[in-house]
Structure formats: structure tokens, C-alpha cells
N, C-alpha and C positions, 0 to 999 in steps of 0.2 A: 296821636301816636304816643305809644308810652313809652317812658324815657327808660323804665327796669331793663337792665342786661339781658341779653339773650344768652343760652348756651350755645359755646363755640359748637359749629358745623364739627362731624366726624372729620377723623383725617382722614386722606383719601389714600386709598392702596398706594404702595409702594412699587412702583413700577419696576423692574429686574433689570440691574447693569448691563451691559455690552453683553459682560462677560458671562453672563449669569442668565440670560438665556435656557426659556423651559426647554426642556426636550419631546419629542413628538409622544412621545411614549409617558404617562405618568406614572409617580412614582408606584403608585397602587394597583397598575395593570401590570408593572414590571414583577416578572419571576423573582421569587430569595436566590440570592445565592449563597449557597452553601461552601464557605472556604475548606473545612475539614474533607465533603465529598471527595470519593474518590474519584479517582479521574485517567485516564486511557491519554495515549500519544497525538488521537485523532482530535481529542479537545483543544489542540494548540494548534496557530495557525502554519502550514508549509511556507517553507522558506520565500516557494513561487509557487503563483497559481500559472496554468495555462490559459492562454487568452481567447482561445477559442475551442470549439468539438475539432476543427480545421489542423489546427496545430498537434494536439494529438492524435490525430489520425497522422501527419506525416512523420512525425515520431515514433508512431508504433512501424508504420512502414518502415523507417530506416533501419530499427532497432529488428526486425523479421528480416528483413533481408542479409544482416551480418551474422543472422543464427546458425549459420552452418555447427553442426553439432551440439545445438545447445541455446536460448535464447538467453537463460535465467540471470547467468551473469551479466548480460550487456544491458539486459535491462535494467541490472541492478545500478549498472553503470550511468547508463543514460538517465533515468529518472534520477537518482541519491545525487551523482557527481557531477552531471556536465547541467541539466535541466532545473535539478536542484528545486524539483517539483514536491520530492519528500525527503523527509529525512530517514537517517536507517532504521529509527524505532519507528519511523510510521512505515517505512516498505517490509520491516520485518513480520508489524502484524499484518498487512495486507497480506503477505506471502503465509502468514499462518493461517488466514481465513480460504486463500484459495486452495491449499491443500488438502480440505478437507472436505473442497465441492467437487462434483464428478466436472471431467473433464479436463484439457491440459492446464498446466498450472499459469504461464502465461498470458494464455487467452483468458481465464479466468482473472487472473490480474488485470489487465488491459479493460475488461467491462466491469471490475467492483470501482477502480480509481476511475473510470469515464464517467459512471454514475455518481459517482462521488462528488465530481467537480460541474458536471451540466447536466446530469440528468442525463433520460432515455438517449437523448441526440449525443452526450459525452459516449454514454457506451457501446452504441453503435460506431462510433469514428474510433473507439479504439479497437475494437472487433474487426471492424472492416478492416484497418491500418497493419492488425494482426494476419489477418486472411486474406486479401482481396489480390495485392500482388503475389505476395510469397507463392499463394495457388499456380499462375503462370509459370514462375521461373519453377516450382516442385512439377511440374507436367512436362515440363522442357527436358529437365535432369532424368525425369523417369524412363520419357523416348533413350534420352541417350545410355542412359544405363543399362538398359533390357540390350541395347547391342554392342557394350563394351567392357561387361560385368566381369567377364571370365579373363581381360587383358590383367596382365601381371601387374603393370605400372598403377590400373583403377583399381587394384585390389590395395594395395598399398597405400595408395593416397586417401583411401577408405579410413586403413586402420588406423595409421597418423591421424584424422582427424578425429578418432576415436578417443586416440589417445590426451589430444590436447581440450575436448571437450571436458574429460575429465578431470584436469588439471584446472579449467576455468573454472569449474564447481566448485572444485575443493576451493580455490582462492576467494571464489565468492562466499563460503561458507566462512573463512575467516574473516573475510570483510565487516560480516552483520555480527560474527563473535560477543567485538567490544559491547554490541546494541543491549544484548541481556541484561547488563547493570540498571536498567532500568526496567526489566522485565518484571510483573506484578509478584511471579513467584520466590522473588531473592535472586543472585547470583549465583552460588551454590546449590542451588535446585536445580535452577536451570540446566547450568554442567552437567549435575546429575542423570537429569533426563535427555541431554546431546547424547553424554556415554551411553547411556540403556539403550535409547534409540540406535546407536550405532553399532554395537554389540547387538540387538536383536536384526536388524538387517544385515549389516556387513557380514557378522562371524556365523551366527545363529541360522542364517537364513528364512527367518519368518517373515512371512508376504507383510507389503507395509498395511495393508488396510486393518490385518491383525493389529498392526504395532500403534497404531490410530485409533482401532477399537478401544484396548487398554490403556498404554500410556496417555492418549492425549485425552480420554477422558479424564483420569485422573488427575491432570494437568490444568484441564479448563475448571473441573471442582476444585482446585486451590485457588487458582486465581481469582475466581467467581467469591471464596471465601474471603481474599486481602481486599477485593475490589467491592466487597459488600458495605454499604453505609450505617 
């Protein structure tokens, strides 16, 4: 055997601390991310997810049944304050996307956020939770209406809740107000385009689908412009 040195063995890999631990994912299948991208309200996480398709279906029940003139505001309620499922810059654009799909704007709300959070089986439980009772007790009210329509007192109790439906709107509209400051268009754009909008309906009387034609095109092409990478 010959007495000459051998060269020392490689050293052996360095084994990863505790704490240092690969991740499933390598670094090289992982996406860039880009810090400057621009970025929407839906990229950050809600405060709360729902824990089930379950839960939101009896959520939207509840929230349908207290709709007497009006859902927009209690949903705005239930989900932003008490559910704390979104916040108002993510119910704001939720509510900017449903308005611009046929059909009512709630129900429409109710299946973009069921899809959003489960998939096919979220927007079904929230479609259903939107229709499924409320249907019953609107077939009940309508029996009774057809034979008490013309009594003075249900004409009355009619107009009253006419009146305070449209007080929850307006409240609800100042609610999402503050929400624009982070809207992609500026703050004073946005103003800008509440006023037009509101002066083209309210004063004007141009049908809204006009006022969607124009204004909100030109609104999505700004944002589409600040929101461009």
C-alpha cells in the first residue's frame, strides 16, 4: 500500500437548517414577481373567507329576506361590516362588474363572489340563498296583494317603504364614497364621473344603459391605461 496522501474526499452537501427548509415549489418553476405591476383590490387577501358554499347560501338567504325595497344596501352591510368577507374597494368593484351584466345587480353579485371563493358549487349557494326562499315568501305577498292592493293603509305602507328604500341607497352610496381613493382613475376623476353620472340620470333623464355605453366605457379605457404594465 503506498504511503503518498490521497486527496481529501469532496465535502458532502450541506444539508438545509430547521429553518431553511426547500419549499415544494422550486425557485425556477416559481413565477417573477413583478413589484412595480399594477395591481387591482382582488389581489389582496379579504379580511374573511367563507367557510363553506353552506354559509353563503345562508347569508344570502338572510340578506334576501330583509330586502324589502331594496337588497343593495344590506348586502353592502352584511358582507363589508358584519361578515367582513370584503372590504369596500373589493365590494365596490364587485358591484362595478355586476352592473354592467344583464340581469339584477344582486343576484349577480351573489354568483361573481360564490365563484370567486368555491367555484361552480360557491355560486350556486349564493344564487340559490338569493332566490330559493325569497321566491315563497314573494308568491305569498303577491296572493295577498292582488286582494288588498286598493286598501288605503297598503297603499301607504307601499309608499313608506318606497321612500326609505331610497334613503338606504343614498346611505349606501356614501358608504363606498370614501372607497374611490383608491380607485385606478384618481379621486377626482372619479367624482367627476359620480357627478356626470348623476346629472345624466337623475336631472337629464337618460336611460342608464346610455350612460354605461358612454361614460363607463370611457372609464374602463382610463383605468385599463393607469392599470397597464
Amino acid at each position: 500500500m503506498s504511503d503518498t496522501p490521497t486527496a481529501p474526499d469532496a465535502e458532502p452537501s450541506k444539508l438545509p437548517a430547521a429553518d431553511e427548509a426547500p419549499s415544494l415549489m422550486s425557485a425556477a418553476s416559481a413565477p417573477p414577481v413583478d413589484a412595480d405591476a399594477a395591481r387591482t383590490v382582488f389581489d389582496h387577501d379579504s379580511p374573511r373567507v367563507p367557510r363553506s358554499p353552506g354559509e353563503i347560501f345562508r347569508v344570502c338567504t338572510r340578506i334576501a329576506l330583509q330586502g324589502f325595497g331594496g337588497v343593495l344596501p344590506i348586502i353592502q352591510r352584511e358582507w363589508v361590516e358584519k361578515e367582513r368577507w370584503l372590504t369596500r374597494e373589493q365590494f365596490l368593484e364587485l358591484l362595478a362588474v355586476a352592473q354592467v351584466m344583464p340581469g339584477p345587480n344582486v343576484v349577480n353579485l351573489a354568483l361573481i363572489f360564490g365563484d370567486r371563493t368555491f367555484g361552480l358549487r360557491g355560486a350556486m349557494a349564493g344564487l340559490g340563498g338569493m332566490l330559493l326562499v325569497p321566491l315563497g315568501v314573494v308568491l305569498v305577498l303577491t296572493v295577498g296583494y292582488m286582494h288588498y292592493a286598493a286598501h288605503p293603509v297598503v297603499a301607504g305602507v307601499l309608499r313608506g317603504m318606497g321612500a326609505a328604500a331610497a334613503g338606504l341607497i343614498f346611505a349606501t352610496g356614501l358608504k363606498l364614497l370614501p372607497a374611490l381613493r383608491r380607485n385606478a382613475i384618481g379621486w377626482s376623476t372619479s367624482l367627476a364621473f359620480v357627478a356626470l353620472m348623476f346629472g345624466g340620470i337623475a336631472l337629464a333623464g337618460v336611460p342608464l344603459i346610455w350612460m354605461l355605453a358612454g361614460l363607463g366605457i370611457v372609464a374602463c379605457a382610463l383605468a385599463w391605461r393607469r392599470l397597464a404594465p
